[in-house]
C-alpha positions in Angstrom: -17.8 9.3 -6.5 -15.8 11.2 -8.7 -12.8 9.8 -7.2 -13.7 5.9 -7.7 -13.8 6.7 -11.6 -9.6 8.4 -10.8 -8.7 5.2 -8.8 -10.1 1.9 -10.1 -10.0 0.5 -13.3 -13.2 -0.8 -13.1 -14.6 2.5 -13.2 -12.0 4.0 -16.0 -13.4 1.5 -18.3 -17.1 1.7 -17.5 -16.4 5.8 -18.1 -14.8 5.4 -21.4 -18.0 3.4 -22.6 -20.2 5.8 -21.4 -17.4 9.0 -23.2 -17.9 6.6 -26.2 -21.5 6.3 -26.3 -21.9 10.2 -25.3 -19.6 11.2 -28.2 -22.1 9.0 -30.9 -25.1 10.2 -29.5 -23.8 13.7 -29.9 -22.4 13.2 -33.3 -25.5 11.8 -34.1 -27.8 14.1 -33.4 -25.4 17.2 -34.7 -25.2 15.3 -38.0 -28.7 14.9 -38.4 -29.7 18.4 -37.2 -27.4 19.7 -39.7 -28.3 17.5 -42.4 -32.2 17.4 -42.1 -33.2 20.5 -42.7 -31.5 21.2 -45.9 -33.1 18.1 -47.0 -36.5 19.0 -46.4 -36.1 22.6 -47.6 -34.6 20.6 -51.1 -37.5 18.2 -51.2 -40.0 21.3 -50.3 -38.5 23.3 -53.4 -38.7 20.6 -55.7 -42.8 19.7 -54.5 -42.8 23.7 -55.1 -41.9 23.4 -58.5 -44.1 20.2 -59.0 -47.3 22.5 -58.1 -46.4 25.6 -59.8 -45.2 23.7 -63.1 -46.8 22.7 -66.3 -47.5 19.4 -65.4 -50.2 20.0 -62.8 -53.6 21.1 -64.8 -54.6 24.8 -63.5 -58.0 23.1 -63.3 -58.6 19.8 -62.5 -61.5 17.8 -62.3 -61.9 16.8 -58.7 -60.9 13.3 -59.1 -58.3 14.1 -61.2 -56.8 16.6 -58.7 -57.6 14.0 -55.6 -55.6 11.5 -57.5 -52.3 14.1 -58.0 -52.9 15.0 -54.2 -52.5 11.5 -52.7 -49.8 10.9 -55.3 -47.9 14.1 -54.4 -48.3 13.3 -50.8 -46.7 9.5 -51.0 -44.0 11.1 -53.3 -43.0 13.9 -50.9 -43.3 11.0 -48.2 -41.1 9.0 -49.7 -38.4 11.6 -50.6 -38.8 12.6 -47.3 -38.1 9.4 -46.0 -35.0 9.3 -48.6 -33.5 12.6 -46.6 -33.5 11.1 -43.6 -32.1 8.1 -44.0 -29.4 9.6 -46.2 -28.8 11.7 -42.9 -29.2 9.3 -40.5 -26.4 7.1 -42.8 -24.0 10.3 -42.8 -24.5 11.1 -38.9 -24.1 7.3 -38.1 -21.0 7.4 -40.1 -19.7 9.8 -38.7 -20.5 9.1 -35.0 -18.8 5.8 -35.6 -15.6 7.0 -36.8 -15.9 9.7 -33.4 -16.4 6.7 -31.4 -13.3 4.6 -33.3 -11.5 7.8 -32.4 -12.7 8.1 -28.6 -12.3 4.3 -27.9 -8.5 4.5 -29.5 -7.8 7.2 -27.5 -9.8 5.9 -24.2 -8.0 2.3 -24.3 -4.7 3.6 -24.7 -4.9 4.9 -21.6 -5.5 1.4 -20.3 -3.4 -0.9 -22.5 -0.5 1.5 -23.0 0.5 0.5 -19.4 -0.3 -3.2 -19.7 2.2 -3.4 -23.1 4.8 -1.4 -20.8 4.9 -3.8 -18.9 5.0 -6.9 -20.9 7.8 -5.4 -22.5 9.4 -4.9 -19.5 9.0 -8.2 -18.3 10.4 -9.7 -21.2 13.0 -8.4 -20.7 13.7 -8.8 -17.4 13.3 -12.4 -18.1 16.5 -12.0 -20.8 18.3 -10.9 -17.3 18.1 -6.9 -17.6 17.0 -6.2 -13.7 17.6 -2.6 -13.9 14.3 -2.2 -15.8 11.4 -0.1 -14.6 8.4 1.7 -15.4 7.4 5.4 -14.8 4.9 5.9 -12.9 3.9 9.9 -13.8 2.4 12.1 -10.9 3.0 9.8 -7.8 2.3 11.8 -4.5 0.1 9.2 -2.6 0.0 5.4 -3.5 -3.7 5.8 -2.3 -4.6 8.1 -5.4 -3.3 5.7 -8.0 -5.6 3.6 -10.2 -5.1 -0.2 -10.2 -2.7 0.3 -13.5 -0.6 2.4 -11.5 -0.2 0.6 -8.2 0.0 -2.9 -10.4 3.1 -0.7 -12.1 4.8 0.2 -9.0 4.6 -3.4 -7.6 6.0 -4.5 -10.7 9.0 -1.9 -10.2 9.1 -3.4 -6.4 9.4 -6.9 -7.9 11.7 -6.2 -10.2 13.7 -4.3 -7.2 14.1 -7.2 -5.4 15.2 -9.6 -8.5 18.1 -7.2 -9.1 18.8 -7.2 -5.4 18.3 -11.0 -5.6 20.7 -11.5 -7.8 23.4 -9.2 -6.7 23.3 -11.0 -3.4 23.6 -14.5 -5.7 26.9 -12.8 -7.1 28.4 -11.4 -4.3 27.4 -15.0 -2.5 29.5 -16.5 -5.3 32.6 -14.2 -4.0 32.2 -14.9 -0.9 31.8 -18.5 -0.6 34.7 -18.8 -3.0 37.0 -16.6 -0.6 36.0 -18.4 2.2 36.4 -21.7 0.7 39.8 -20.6 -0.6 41.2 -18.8 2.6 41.8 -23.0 4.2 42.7 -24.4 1.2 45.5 -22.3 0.5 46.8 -23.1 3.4 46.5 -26.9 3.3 47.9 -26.5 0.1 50.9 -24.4 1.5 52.0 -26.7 4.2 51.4 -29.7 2.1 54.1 -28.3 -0.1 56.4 -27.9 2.7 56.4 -30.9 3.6 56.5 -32.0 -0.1 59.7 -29.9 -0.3 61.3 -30.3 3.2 60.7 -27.2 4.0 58.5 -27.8 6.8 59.4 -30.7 8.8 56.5 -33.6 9.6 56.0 -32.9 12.8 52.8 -33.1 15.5 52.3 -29.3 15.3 52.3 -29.4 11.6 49.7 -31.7 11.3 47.7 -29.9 13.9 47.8 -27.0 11.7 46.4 -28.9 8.4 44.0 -30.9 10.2 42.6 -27.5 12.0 42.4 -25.7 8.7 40.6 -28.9 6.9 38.1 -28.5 10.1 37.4 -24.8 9.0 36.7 -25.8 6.0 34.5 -28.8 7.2 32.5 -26.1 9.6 32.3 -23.5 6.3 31.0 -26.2 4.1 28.3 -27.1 7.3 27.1 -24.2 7.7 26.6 -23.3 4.3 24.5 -26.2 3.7 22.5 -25.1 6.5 22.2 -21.6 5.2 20.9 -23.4 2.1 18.2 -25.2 4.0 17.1 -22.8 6.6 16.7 -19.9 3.9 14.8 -22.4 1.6 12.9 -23.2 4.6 14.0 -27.1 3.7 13.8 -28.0 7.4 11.0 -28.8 10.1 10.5 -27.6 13.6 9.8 -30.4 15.8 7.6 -28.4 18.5 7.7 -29.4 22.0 6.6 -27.6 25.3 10.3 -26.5 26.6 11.3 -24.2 29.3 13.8 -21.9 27.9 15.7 -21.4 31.2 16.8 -24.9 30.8 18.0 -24.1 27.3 19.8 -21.3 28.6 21.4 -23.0 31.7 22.3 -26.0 29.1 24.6 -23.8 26.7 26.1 -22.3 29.5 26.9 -25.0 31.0 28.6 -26.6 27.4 30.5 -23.1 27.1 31.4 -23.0 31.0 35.0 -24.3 30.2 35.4 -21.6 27.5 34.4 -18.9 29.5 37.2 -20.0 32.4 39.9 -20.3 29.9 39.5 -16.6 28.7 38.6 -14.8 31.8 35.0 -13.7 30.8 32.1 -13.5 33.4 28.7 -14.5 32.8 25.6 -13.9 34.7 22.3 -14.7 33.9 18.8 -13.5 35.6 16.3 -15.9 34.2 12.5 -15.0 35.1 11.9 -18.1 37.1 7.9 -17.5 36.4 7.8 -18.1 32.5 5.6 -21.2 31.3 6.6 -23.4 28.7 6.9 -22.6 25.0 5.9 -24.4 21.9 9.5 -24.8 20.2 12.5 -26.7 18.4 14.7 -27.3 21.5 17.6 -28.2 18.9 17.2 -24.8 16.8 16.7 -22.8 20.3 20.0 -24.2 21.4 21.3 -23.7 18.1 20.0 -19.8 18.4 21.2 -19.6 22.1 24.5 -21.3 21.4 25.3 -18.8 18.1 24.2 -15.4 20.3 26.0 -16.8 23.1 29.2 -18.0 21.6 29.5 -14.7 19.6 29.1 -12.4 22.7 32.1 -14.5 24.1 34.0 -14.7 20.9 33.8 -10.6 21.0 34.2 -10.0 24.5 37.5 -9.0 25.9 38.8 -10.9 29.0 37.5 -9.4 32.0 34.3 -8.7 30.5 31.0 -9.8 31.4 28.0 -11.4 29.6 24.5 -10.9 31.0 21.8 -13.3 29.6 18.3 -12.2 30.8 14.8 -13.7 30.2 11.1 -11.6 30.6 7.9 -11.8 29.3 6.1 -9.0 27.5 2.3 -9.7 26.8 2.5 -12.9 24.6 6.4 -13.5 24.0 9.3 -14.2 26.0 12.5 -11.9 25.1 15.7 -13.7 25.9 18.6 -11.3 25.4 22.4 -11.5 25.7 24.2 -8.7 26.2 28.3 -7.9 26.2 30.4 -5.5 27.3 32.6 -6.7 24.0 33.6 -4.8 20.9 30.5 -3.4 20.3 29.0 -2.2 16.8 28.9 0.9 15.1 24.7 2.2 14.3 25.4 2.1 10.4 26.4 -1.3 10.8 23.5 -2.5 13.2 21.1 -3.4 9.9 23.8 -5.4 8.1 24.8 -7.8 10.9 22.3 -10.7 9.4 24.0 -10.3 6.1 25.7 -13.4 4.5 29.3 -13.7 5.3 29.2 -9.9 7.0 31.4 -8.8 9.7 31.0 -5.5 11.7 34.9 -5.6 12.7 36.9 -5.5 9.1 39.8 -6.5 10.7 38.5 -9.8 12.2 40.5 -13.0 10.7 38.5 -16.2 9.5 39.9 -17.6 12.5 38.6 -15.4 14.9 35.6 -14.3 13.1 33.7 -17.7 12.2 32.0 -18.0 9.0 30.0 -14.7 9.2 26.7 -16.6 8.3 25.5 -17.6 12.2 23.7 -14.7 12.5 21.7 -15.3 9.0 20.9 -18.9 10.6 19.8 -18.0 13.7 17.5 -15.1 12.0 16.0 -17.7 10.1 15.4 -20.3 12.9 13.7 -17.4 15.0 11.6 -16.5 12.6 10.4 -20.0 11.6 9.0 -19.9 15.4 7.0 -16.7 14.8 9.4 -14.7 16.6 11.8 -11.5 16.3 15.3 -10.8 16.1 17.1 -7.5 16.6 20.5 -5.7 18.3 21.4 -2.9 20.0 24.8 -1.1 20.7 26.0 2.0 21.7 28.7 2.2 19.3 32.4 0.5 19.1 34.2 -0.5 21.8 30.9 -0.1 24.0 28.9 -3.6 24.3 26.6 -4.5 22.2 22.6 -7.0 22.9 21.0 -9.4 20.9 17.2 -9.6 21.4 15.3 -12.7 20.4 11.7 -13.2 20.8 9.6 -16.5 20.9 5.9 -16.3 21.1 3.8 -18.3 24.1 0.9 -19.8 22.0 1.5 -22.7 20.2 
């Protein structure tokens, strides 16, 4: 019970009325015990004085004396009645300024936190993303109040705007290296043949129109980055056998696995049903894990594409005996415009956002995405999954 009133707000505030209330019933009644009696001993005095004075006849005539009775009796009554609410007034004073003082203290307990963080997200909306609030005495997130816990998801949101928009910066460098990598060198052999220095020839024009194709195939797949990770796009479902996917991209890559020497084999589970799925984005998927196992892959070296079901989901994965990837590098792969291999050229190494896309298109189908390597220069697997149901 005790530790409902240390973890929810709900029960804070209920507590801090019942502290307040406690305090000015306590107040109260200490002001009024202390304030009573010397009041009734003053009044007592005073009807003392009254009997033993010169104003009361020694002896009275009965009627007389009944008269100075009742009248002494409604006066003591009402002085009485004076005292006490004299010391009711005081106590009541001062068990409201007690409870002024207990509710200040009680509330800024609860709103201190809340004007944290409206400060805080002020000015995180003027662009500061490094701020953050302290959270005091965190050991379990389970033993923090609702103030707490709505203060630590407010440091994890503002966690991921600052990661946000470092990844908007550095997606700024990027795309502006990428995009200037072809472009200097249209602009290079343009001027050679502007200056005569390189002669109009078929080869030269090869070379111009492959770089303005790079730069075609950058600019495509960044506008499908832009779509897939603003999920801009729609999966057109359809019951499709995945084998058949498989065997298709092979087949469209068959010709560049003869020209470099590289083996594939697959071992496809010939008992799989038929899953709910985009066959464009699956070949797309297939296509990117495929292409970059033979991009990577040495001549010589072998490709192994296998298919197997686990419970609900099919695993498709593709593995290499290429140029593998080091551990440390393993959680970075789906990163924008990242490469494992530094000292991989634009040419060879493709945009570096495939991987980003085909995370994205896997996940759209409810599915998972991971890789596996030894280590450089020892293979490396991609693992996909797509789920059965619908």
């Amino acid at each position: 019970m005790l530790s409902y009133f240390r973890t929810h707000l709900a029960g804070r505030v209920f507590l801090s009325y019942v502290v307040v209330v406690l305090v000015g019933i306590i107040v109260l009644a200490t002001a009024t015990s202390l304030s009573i009696p010397a009041a009734y001993d003053r009044h007592m005095s005073g009807m003392s004085t009254m009997m033993s004075g010169g104003n009361m006849p020694l002896a009275p005539a009965p009627a007389t004396g009944a008269d100075n009775a009742q009248e002494m009796e409604v006066e003591l009554f009402a002085s009485y009645q004076t005292s006490v609410s004299e010391a009711l007034a005081l106590a009541a004073g001062a068990a409201l300024i007690a409870a002024v003082l207990a509710s200040l203290l009680i509330s800024r307990q609860v709103v201190g936190p809340v004007q944290k963080m409206m400060l805080a997200s002020h000015r995180i909306a003027e662009g500061e993303y490094a701020e953050r609030i302290a959270v005091p005495g965190i050991v379990h997130s389970n033993q923090l109040d609702e103030l707490d816990q709505l203060a630590l998801s407010f440091n994890q949101m503002a966690d991921k705007l600052e990661k946000t928009e470092l990844m908007r910066r550095q997606l700024l460098g990027d795309v502006s290296h990428e995009l200037r990598t072809p472009l200097t060198a249209i602009k290079g052999y343009m001027e050679g043949l502007m200056d005569g220095v390189i002669s109009a020839s078929p080869e030269t024009y090869q070379q111009v129109f492959t770089e303005a194709d790079r730069l075609q195939r950058l600019v495509n797949d960044l506008q499908e980055l832009s779509r897939v990770e603003a999920c801009a796009f729609s999966l057109d479902l359809k019951p499709v056998s995945i084998n058949n996917l498989i065997e298709t991209v092979a087949s469209h890559l068959g010709r560049q696995f003869d020209e470099k020497g590289v083996h594939l084999q697959m071992k496809l589970d010939d008992n799989l049903p038929e899953l709910a799925a985009d066959p464009d984005r699956i070949l797309q998927v297939l296509t990117n894990l495929i292409g970059n196992a033979l991009q990577y892959t040495q001549p010589g070296g072998n490709i192994y594409i296998h298919t197997t079901r686990n419970q609900n989901e099919v695993v498709i994965t593709v593995t290499d005996t290429g140029i593998g990837i080091a551990p440390d590098q393993l959680p970075n792969i789906y990163k924008r415009f990242y490469r494992a291999d530094k000292s991989r050229s634009r040419t060879s190494g493709g945009s570096g956002i495939g991987l980003t896309i085909a995370q994205a298109l896997v996940k759209a189908h409810r599915g998972r995405i991971w890789a596996e390597s030894p280590g450089e220069g020892k293979g490396s697997s991609f693992h996909f999954t797509l789920p059965l149901e619908a």
